[in-house]
C-alpha positions as CSV (number, residue, x, y, z in Angstrom):
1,X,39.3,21.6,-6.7
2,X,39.9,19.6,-10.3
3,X,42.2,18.1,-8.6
4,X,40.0,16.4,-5.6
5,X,37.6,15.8,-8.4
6,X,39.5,13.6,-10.8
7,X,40.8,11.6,-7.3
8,X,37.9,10.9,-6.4
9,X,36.4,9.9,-9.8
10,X,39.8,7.6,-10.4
11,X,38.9,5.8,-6.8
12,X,35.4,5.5,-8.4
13,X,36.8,3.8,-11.4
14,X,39.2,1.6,-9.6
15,X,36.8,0.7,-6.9
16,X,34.0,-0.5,-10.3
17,X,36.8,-2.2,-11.6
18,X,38.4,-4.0,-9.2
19,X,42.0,-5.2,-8.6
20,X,42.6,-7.3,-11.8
21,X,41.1,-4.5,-13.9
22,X,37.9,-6.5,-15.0
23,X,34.6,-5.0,-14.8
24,X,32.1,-7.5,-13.3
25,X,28.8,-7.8,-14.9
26,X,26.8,-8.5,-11.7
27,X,28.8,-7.2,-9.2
28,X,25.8,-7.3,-6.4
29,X,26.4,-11.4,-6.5
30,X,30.2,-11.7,-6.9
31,X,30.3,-13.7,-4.5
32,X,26.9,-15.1,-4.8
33,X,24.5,-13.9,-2.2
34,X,21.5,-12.2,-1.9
35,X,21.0,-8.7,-2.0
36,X,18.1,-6.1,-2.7
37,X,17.5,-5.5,-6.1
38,X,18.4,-8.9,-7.1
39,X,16.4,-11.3,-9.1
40,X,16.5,-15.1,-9.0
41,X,14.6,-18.1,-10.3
42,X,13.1,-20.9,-7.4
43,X,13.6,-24.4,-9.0
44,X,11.5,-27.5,-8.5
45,X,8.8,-26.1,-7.1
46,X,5.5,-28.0,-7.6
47,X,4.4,-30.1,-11.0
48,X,7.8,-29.1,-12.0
49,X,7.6,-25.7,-12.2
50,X,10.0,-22.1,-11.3
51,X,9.0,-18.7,-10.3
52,X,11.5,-15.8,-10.7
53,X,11.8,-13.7,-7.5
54,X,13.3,-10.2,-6.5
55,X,14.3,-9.9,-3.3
56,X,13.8,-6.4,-1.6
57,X,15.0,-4.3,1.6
58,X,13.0,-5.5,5.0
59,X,13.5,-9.1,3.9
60,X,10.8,-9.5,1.8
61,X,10.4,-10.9,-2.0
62,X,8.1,-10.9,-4.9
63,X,7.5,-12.1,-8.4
64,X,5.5,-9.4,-9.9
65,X,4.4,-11.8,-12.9
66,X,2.5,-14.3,-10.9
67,X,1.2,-11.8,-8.0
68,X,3.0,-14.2,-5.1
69,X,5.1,-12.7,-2.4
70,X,6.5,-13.7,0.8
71,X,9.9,-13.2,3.0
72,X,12.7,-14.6,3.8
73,X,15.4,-14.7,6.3
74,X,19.4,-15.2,5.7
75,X,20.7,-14.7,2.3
76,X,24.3,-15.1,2.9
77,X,25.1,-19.7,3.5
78,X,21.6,-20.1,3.7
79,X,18.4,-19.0,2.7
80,X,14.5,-19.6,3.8
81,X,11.8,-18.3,2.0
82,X,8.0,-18.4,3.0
83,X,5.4,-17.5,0.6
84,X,2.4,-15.3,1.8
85,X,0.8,-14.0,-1.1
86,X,-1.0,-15.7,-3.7
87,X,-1.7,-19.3,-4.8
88,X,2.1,-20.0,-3.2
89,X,0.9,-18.8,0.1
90,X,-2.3,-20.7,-0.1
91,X,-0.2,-23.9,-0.5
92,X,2.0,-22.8,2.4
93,X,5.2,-23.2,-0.3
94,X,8.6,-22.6,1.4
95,X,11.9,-23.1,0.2
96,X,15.0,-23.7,2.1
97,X,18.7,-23.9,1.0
98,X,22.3,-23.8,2.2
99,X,24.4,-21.7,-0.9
100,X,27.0,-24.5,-3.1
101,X,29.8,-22.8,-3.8
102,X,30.7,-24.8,-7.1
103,X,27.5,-24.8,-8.0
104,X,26.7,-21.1,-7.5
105,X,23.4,-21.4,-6.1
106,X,21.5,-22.3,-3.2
107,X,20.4,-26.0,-3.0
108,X,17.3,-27.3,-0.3
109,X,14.1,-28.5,-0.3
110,X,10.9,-26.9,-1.6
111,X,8.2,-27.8,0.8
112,X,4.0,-27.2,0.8
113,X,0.6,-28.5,2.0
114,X,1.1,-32.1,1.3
115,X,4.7,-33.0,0.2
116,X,8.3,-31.7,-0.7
117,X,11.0,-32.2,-3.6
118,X,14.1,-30.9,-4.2
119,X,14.7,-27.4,-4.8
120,X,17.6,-24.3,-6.1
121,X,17.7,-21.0,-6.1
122,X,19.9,-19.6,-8.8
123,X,20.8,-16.1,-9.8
124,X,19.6,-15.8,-12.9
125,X,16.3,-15.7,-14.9
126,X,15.4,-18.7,-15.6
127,X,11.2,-19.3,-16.3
């Protein structure tokens, strides 16, 4: 029984390492998607501003600071996010991006009532 035990815990380990031995620091975005439980920072939305975002299960996202939600669809090449809560939603803000690989982010177009500009989404905290 010890032994199945320290298998299974050395699998553990491996698998958190990885193959080259290196623990990753956010493994949930390795390879720089989405995924719940992760938080991220929407660039360029109006007068200049961010909000920071975490995106949760049944495609759905909020930044708790502000009081805005909304959803979203994709996650993995591309993302679309449409806010429904607060003064975002009012203003019928959406952002939509395709993911840059060397850029490690998703890069698009933040649009609402009355214009657009450009927008990222990066995955980190950034505002």
């Amino acid at each position: 029984m010890k032994r199945i035990a320290v298998t299974v815990a050395a699998v553990c380990l491996v698998g958190a390492l990885g193959i080259n031995g290196t623990v990753s620091a956010t493994p949930a975005r390795a390879a720089g998607h989405i995924t719940v439980g992760s938080s991220w920072t929407v660039l360029g939305l109006p007068a200049n501003g961010c909000t920071n975002v975490t995106f949760e299960a049944g495609h759905v996202f909020n930044d708790y600071g502000a009081g805005m939600a909304g959803t979203y669809t994709g996650g993995r090449t591309k993302v679309s996010m449409k806010w429904t809560v607060g003064s975002y939603g009012s203003m019928s803000l959406a952002f939509s991006g395709t993911w840059s690989r060397s850029m490690q982010q998703y890069n698009g177009t933040v649009s609402y009532t009355g214009g657009s500009e450009a927008g990222q989404l990066v995955p980190t905290i950034v505002c």
